[in-house]
C-alpha positions, 0 to 999 in steps of 0.5 A, a space after each residue: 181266341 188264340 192261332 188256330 181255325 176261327 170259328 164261322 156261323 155256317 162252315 162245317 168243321 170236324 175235331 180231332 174225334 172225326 165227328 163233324 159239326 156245323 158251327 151255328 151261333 157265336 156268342 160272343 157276350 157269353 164266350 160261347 160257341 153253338 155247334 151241331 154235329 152231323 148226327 143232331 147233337 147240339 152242343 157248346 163249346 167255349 172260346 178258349 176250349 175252341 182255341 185248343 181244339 184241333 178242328 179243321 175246315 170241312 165242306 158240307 155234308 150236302 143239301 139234306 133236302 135233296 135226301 128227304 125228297 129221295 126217301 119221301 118218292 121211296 116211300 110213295 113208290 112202295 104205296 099201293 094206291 089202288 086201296 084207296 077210293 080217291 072219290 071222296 
């Protein structure tokens, strides 16, 4: 790899297209670089196209857990449990 940002499995990173991607495997043997943008996408990026990259370091976008635990006690708030018998 030349000077820039060295890639590290966990950091958060974002590219010159501002999307930003958590790098998730480095395979060294094969010259490549797993990455997970913050939409899903998986991706690969190899050594020497990261070394020309214009990335720079990022925080986390945060604990998704706590975002899934908000949108689970949405979705029981909007129940309407006096439908069900719950004496089975």
């Amino acid at each position: 790899m030349a000077i820039g940002i060295t890639p590290i499995v966990g950091n958060w990173y974002q590219g010159a297209d501002e999307l930003r991607f958590e790098v998730v495997a480095l395979d060294e043997d094969e010259g490549i670089i797993e990455i997970h943008y913050f939409d899903g996408e998986l991706d690969e990026v190899e050594f020497d196209v990261w070394s020309q990259m214009r990335v720079e370091h990022v925080s986390s976008p945060g604990d998704w857990a706590d975002v899934c635990d908000e949108l689970a006690q949405d979705d029981l708030d909007d129940t309407d449990f006096a439908d069900f018998d719950l004496r089975s």
